[in-house]
ROSE-4610 file (N, C-alpha, C; in Angstrom, 1 decimal, always signed):
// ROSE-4610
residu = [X/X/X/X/X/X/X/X/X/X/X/X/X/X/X/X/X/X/X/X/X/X/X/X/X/X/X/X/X/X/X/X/X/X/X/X/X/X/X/X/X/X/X/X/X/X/X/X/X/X/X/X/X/X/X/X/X/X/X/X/X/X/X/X/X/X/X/X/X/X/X/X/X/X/X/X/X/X/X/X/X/X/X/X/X/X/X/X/X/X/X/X/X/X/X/X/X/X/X/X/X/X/X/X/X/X/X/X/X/X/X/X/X/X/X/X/X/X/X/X/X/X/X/X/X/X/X/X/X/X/X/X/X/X/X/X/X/X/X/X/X/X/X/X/X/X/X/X/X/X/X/X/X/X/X/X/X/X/X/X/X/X/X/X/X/X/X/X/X/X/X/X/X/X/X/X/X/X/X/X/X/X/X/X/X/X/X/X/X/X/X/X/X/X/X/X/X/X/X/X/X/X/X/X/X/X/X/X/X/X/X/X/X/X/X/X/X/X/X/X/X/X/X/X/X/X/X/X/X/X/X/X/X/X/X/X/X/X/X/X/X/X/X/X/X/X/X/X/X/X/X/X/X/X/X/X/X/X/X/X/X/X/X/X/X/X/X/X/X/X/X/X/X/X/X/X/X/X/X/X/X/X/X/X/X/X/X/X/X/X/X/X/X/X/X/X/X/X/X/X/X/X/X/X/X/X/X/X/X/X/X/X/X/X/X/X/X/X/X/X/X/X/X/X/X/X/X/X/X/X/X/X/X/X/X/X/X/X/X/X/X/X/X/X/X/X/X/X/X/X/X/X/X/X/X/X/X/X/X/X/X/X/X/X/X/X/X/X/X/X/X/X/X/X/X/X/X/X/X/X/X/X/X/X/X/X/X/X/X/X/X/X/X/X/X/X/X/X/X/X/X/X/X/X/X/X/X/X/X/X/X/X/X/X/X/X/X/X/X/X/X/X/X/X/X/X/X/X/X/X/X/X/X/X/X/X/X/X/X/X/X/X/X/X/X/X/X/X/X/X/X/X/X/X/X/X/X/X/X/X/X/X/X/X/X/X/X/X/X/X/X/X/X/X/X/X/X/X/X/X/X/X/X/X/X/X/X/X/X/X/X/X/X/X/X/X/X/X/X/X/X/X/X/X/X/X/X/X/X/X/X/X/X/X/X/X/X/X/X/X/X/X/X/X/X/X/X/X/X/X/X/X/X/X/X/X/X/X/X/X/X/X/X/X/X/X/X/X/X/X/X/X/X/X/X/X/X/X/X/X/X/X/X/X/X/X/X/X/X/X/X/X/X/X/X/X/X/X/X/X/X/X]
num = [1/1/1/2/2/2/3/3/3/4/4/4/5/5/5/6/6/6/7/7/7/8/8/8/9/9/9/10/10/10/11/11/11/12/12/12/13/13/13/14/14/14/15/15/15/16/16/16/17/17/17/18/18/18/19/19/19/20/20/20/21/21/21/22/22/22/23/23/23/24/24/24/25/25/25/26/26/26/27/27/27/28/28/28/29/29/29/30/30/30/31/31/31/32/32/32/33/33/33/34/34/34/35/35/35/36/36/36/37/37/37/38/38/38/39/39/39/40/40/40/41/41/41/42/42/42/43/43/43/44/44/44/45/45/45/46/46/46/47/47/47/48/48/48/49/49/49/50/50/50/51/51/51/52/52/52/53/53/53/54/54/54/55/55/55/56/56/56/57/57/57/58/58/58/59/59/59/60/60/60/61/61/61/62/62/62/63/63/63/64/64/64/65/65/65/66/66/66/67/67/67/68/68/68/69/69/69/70/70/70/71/71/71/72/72/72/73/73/73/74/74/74/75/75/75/76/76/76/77/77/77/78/78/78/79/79/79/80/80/80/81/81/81/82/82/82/83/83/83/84/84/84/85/85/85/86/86/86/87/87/87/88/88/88/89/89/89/90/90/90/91/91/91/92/92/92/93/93/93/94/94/94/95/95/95/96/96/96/97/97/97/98/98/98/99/99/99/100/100/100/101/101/101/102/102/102/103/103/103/104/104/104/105/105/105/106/106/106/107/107/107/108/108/108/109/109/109/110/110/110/111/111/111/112/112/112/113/113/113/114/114/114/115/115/115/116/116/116/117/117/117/118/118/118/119/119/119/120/120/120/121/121/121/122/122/122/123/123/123/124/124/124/125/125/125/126/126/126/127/127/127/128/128/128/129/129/129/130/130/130/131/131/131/132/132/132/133/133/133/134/134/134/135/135/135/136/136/136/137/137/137/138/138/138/139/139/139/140/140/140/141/141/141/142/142/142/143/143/143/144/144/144/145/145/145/146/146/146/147/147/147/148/148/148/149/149/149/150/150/150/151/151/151/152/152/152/153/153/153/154/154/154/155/155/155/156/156/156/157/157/157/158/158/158/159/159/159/160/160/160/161/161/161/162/162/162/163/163/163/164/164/164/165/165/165/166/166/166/167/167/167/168/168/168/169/169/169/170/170/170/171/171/171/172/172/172/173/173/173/174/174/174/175/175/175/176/176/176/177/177/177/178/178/178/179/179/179/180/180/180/181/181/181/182/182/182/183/183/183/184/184/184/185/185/185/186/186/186/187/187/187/188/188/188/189/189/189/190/190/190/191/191/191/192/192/192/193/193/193/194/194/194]
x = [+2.8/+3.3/+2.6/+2.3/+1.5/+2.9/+2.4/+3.1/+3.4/+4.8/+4.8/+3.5/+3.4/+3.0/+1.9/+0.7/-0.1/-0.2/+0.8/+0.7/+1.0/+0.9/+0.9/+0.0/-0.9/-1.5/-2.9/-3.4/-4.2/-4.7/-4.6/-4.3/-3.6/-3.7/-2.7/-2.9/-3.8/-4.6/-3.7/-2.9/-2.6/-0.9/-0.7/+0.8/+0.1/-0.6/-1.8/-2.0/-1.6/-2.9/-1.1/+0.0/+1.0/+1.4/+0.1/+0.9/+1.7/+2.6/+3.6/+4.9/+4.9/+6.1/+5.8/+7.2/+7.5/+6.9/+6.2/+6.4/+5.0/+4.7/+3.6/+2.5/+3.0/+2.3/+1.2/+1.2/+0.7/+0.0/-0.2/-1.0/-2.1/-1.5/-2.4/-4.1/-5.2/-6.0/-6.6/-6.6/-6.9/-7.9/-8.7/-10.1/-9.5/-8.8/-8.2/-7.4/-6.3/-5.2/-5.8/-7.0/-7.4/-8.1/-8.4/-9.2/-8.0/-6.6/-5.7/-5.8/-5.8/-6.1/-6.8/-7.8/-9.3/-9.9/-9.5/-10.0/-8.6/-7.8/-6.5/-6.8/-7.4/-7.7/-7.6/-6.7/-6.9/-6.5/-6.4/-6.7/-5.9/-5.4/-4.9/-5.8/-5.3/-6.0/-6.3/-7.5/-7.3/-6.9/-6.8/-6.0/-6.7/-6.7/-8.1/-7.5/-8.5/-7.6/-8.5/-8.4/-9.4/-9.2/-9.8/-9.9/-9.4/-10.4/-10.4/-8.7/-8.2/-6.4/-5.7/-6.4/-6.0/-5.7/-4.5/-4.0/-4.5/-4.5/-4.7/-5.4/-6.8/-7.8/-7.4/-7.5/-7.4/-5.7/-4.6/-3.0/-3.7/-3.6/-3.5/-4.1/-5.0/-6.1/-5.7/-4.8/-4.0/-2.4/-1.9/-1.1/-1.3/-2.3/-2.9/-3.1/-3.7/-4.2/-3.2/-2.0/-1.0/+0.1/+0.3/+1.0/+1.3/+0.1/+0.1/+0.6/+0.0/+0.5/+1.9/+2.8/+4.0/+5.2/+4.4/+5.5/+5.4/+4.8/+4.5/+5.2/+5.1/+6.3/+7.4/+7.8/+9.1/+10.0/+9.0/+9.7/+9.8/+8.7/+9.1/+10.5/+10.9/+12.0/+13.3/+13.2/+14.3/+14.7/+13.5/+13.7/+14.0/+14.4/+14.9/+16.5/+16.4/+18.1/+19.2/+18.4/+18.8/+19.0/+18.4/+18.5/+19.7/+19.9/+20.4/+22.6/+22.2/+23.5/+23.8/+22.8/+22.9/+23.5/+23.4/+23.3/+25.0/+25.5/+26.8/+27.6/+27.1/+28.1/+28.4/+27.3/+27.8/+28.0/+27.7/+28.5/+27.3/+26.8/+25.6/+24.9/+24.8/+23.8/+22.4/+21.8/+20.3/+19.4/+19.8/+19.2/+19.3/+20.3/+20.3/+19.4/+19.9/+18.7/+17.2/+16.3/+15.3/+15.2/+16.0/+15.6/+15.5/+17.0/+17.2/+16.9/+16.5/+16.1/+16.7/+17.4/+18.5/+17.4/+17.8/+16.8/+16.3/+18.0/+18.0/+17.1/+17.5/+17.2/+15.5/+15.3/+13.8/+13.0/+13.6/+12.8/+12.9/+13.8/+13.9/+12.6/+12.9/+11.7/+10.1/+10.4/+9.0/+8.2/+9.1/+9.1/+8.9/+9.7/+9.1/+7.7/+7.3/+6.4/+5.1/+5.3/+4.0/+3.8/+4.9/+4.5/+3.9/+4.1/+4.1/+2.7/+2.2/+0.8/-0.3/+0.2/-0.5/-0.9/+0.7/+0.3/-1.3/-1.2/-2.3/-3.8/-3.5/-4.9/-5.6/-4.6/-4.9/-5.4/-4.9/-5.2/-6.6/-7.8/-8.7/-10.2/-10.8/-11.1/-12.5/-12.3/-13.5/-13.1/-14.2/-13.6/-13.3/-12.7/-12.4/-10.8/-10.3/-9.0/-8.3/-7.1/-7.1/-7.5/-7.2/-8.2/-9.7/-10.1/-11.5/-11.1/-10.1/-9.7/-9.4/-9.1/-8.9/-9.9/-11.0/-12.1/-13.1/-12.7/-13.2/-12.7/-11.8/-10.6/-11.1/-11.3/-11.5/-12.8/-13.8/-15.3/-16.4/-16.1/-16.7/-18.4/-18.7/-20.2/-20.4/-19.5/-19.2/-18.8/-17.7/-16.9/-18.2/-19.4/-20.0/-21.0/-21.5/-22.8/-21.8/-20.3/-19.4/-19.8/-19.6/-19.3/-21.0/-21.9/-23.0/-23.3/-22.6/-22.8/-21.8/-21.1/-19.7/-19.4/-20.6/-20.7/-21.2/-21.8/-22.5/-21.3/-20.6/-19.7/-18.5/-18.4/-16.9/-17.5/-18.7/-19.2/-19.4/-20.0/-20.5/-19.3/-17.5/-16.2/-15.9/-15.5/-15.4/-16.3/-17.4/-17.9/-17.6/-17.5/-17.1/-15.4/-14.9/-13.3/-13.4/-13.9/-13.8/-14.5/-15.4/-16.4/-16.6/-16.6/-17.0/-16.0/-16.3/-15.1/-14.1/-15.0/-13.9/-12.8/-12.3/-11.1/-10.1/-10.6/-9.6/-9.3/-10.1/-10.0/-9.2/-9.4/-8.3/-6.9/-7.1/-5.3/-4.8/-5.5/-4.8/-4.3/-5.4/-4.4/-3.4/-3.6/-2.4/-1.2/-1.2/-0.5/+0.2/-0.5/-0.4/+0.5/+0.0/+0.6/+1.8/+2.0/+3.0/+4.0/+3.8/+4.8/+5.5/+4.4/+5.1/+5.9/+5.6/+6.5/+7.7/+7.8/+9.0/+9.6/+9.0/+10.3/+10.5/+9.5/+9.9/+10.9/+11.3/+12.3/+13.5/+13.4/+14.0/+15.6/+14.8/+15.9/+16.3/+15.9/+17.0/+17.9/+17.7/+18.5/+19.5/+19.0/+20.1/+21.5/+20.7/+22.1/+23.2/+22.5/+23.8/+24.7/+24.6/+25.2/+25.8/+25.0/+25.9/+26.3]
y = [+8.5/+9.7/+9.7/+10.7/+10.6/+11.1/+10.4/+10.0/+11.7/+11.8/+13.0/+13.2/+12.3/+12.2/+12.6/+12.7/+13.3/+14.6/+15.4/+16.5/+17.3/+16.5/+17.0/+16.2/+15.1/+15.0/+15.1/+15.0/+15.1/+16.3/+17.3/+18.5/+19.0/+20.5/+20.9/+20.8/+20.1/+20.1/+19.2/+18.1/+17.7/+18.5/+19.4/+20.5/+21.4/+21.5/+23.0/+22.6/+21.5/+20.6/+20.5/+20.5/+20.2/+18.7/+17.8/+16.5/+15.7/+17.1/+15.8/+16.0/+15.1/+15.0/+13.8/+13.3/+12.1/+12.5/+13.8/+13.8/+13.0/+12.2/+11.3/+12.0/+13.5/+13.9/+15.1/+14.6/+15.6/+14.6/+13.4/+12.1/+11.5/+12.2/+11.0/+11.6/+11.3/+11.7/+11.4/+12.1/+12.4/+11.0/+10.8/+9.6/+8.2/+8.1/+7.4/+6.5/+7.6/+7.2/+6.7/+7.2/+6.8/+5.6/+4.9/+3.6/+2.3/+2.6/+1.7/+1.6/+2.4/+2.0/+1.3/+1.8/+1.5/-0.6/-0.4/-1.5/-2.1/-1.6/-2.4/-2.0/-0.8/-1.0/+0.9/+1.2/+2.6/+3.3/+4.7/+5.1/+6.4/+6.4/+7.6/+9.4/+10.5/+11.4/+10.5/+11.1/+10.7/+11.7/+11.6/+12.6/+12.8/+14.2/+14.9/+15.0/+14.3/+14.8/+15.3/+15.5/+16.2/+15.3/+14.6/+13.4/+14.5/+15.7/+16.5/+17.1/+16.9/+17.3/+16.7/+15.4/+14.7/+14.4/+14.4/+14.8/+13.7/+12.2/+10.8/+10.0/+10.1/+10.2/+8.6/+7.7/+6.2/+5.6/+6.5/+6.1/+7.0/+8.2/+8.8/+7.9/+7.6/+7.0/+5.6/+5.0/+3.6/+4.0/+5.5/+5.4/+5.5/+6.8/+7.4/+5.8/+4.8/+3.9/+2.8/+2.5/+1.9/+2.9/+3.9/+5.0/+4.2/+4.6/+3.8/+2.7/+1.4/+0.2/-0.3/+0.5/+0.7/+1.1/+2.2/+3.0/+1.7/+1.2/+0.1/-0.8/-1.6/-2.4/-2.1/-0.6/-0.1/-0.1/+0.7/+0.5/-0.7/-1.8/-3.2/-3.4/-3.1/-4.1/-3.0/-2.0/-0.7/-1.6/-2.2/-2.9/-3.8/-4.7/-6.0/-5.6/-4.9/-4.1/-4.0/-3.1/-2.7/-3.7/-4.7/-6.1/-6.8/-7.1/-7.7/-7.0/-5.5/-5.1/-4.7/-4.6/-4.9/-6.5/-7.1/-8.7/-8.9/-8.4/-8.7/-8.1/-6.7/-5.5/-6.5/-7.2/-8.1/-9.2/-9.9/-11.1/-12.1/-11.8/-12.8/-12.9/-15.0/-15.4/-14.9/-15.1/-14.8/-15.6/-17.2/-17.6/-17.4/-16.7/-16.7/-15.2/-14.8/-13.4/-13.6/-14.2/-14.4/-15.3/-16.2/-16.8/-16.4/-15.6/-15.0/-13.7/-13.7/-12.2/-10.9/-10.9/-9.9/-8.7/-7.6/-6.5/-5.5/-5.6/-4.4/-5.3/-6.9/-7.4/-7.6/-7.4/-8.0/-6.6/-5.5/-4.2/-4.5/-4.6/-4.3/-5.8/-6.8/-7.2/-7.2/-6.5/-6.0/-4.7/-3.8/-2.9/-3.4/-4.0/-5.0/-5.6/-6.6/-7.0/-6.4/-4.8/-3.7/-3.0/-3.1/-2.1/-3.5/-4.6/-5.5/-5.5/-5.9/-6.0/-5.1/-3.6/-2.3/-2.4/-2.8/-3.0/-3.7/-5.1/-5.9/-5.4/-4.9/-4.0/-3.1/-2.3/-1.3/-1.9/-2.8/-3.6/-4.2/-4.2/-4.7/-4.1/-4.4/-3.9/-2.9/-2.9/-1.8/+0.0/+0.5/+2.1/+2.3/+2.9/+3.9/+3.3/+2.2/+1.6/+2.0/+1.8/+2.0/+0.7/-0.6/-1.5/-1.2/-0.3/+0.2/+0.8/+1.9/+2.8/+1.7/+0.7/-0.7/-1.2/-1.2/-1.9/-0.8/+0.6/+1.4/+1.7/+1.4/+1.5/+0.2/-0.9/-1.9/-2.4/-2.0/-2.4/-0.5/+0.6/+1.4/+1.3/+0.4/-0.5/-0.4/-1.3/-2.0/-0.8/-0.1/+1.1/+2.3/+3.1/+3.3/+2.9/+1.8/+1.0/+1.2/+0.5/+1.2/+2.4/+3.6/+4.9/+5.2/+5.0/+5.3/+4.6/+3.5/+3.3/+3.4/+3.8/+3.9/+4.0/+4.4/+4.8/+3.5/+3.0/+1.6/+0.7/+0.4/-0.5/-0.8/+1.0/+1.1/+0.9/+1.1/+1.1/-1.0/-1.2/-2.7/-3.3/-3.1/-3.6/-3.6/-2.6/-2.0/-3.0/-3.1/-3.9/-5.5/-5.9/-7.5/-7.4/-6.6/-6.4/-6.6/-5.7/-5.9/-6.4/-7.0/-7.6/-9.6/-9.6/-10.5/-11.6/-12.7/-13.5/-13.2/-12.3/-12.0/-11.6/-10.8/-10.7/-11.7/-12.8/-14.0/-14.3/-13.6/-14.1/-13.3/-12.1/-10.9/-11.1/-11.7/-11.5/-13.1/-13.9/-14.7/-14.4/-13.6/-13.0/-12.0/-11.3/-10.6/-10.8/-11.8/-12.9/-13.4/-14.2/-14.7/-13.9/-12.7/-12.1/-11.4/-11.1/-10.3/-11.5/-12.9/-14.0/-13.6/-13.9/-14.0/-13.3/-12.0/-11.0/-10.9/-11.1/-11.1/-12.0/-13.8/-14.5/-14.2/-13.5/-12.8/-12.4/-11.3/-10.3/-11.0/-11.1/-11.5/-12.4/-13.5/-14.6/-14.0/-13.8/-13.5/-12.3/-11.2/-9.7/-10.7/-11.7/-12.3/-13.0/-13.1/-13.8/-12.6/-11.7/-10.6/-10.6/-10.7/-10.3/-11.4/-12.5/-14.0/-15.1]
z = [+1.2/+0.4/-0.9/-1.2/-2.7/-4.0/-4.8/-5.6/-6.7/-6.8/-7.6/-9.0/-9.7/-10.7/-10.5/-9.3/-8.8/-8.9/-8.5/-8.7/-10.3/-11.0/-13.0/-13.0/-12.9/-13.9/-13.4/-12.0/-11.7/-10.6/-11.2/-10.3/-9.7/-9.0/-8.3/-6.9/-6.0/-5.2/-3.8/-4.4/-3.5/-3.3/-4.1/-3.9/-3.1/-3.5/-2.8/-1.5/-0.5/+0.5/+1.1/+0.3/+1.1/+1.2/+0.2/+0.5/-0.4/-1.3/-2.0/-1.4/+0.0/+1.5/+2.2/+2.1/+2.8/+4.3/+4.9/+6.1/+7.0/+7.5/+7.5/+8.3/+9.3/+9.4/+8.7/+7.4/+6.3/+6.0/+6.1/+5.7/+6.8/+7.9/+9.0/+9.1/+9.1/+9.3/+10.8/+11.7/+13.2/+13.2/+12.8/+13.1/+12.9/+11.4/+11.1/+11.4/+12.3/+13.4/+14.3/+15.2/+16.3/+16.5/+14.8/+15.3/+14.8/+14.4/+14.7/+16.6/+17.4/+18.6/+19.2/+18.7/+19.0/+18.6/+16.9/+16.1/+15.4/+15.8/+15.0/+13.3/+12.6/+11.7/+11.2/+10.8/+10.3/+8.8/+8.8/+7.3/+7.3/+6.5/+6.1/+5.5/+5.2/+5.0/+2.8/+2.7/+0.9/+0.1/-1.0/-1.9/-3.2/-3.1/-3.8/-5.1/-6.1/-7.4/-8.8/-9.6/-10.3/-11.7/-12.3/-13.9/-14.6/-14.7/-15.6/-16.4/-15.1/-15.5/-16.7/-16.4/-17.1/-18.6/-19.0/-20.2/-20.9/-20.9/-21.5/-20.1/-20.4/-19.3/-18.8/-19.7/-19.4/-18.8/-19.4/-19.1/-17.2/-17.5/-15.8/-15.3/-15.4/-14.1/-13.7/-14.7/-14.6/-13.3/-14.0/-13.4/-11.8/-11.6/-10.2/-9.4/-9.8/-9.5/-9.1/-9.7/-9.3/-8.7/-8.4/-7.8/-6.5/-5.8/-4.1/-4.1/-4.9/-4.4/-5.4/-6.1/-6.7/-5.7/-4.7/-4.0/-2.6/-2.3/-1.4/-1.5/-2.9/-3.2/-3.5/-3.7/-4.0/-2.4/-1.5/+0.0/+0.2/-0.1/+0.4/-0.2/-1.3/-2.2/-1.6/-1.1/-0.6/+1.3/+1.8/+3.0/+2.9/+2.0/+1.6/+1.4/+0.2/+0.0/+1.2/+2.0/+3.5/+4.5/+4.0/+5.2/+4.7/+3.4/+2.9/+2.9/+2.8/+3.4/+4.5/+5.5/+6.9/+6.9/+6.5/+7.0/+6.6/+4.8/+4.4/+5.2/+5.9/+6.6/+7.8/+8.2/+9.6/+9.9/+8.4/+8.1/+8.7/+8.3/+8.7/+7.8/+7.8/+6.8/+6.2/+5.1/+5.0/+5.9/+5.6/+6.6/+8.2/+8.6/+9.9/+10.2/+9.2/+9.4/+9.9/+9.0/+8.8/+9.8/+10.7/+12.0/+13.5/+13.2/+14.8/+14.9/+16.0/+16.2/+16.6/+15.1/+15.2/+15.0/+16.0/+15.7/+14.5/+14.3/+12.8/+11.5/+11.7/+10.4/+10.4/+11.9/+12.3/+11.8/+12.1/+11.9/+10.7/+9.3/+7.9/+7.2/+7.8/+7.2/+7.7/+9.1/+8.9/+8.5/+8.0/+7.4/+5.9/+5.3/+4.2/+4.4/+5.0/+4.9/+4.7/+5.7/+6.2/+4.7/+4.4/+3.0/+2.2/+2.0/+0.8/+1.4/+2.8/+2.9/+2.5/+2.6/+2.3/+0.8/+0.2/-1.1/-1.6/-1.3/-1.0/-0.8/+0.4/+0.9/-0.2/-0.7/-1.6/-2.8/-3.0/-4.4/-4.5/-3.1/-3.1/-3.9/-4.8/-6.0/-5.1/-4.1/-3.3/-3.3/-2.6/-2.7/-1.3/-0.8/-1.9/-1.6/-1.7/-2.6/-3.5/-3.8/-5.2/-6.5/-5.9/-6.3/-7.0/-6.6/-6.8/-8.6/-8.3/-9.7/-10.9/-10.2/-11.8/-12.2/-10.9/-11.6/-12.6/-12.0/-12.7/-13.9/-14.4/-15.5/-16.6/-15.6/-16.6/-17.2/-16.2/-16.3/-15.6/-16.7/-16.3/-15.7/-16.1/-15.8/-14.4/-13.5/-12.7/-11.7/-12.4/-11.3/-11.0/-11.9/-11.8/-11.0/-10.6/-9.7/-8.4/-8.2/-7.1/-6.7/-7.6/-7.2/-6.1/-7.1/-6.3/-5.0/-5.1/-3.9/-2.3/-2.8/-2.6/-0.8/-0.4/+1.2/+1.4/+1.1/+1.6/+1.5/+0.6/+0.2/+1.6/+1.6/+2.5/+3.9/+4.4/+5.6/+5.9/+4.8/+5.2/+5.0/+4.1/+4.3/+5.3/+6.0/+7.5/+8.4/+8.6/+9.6/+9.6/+8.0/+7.7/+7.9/+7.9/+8.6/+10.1/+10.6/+12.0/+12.7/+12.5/+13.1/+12.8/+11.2/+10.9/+10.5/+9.8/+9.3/+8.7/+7.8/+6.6/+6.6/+8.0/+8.7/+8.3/+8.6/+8.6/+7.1/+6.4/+5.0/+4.2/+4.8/+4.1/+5.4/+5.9/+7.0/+6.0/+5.3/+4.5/+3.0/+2.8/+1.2/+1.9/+2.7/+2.9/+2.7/+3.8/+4.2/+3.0/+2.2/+0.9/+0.0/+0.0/-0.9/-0.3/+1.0/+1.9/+1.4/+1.7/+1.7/+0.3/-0.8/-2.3/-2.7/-2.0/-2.9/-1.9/-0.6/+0.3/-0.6/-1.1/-1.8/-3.0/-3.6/-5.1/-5.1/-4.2/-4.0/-3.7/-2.2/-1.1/-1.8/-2.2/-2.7/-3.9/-4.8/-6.0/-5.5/-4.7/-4.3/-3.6/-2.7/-2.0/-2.7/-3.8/-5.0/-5.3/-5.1/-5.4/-4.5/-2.9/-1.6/-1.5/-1.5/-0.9/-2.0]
């Protein structure tokens, strides 16, 4: 879902395009959908935005840039909530949650986990990521040599994703970071309920 604040500060383009809607089919991009089939690996439609809008060129482009992977960890920490009063509603432990394969609790933390990994993903400092918009934010040098190259980048990612090691190397930070922020969350929210 693209983030309201997208539509004030960085054009009217994605109000205009229909995509400020939770509805996911205003997001899917037809190619993109089809190579989670295909390659276990897909993409959503991107979201067209204009700098120029921009009221405080350096705050927007910080915020546009953590938008995505904010609403990510916001659903993660909204699917933790939900598990956690699913679990008091049925009297069931935390730890028995996270062992047995109760369905509802099994959906809510993997629903957590999908967003907490997306987060992750997004955060990887390539384009067209949002990862990319920090390194452009923090080293214009750097985000610049990116931009021009920017087709090369995402094409040679894409091949060392699905093809090469590096897979294993990005399903470990994922991983890594999917785990951290499930116990970030997870245990302290649990101190409220039990």
């Amino acid at each position: 879902m693209v983030f309201p604040t997208q539509g004030t500060d960085g054009g009217n383009a994605p109000k205009i395009q229909g995509r400020l809607t939770p509805n996911p089919l205003k997001h899917i991009d037809p190619i993109g959908f089809l190579m989670i089939f295909l390659i276990h690996f897909g993409w959503g439609k991107p979201v067209q935005i204009d700098p120029s809008y921009y009221k405080k060129p350096y705050r927007d482009e910080l915020i546009t840039a953590l938008a995505g992977p904010a609403s990510n960890i916001l659903l993660g920490i909204a699917g933790i909530l939900i598990m956690l009063i699913y679990g008091k509603i049925s009297h069931q432990a935390i730890g028995a949650m996270l062992n047995v394969p109760d369905l509802v609790s099994q959906f809510w933390i993997l629903f957590s986990s999908i967003n907490f990994g997306l987060a992750a993903f997004n955060l990887i400092p390539l384009p067209p990521l949002d990862g990319y918009r920090l390194v452009k934010i923090i080293s214009s040098r750097t985000g610049k040599w990116m931009e021009r190259n920017m087709r090369y980048i995402a094409i040679g990612f894409l091949v060392l994703v699905v093809f090469g090691p590096f897979s294993d190397a990005l399903g470990s930070y994922i991983s890594w970071v999917t785990s951290g922020l499930f116990k970030m969350f997870a245990f302290p929210l649990s101190q409220i309920f039990y």
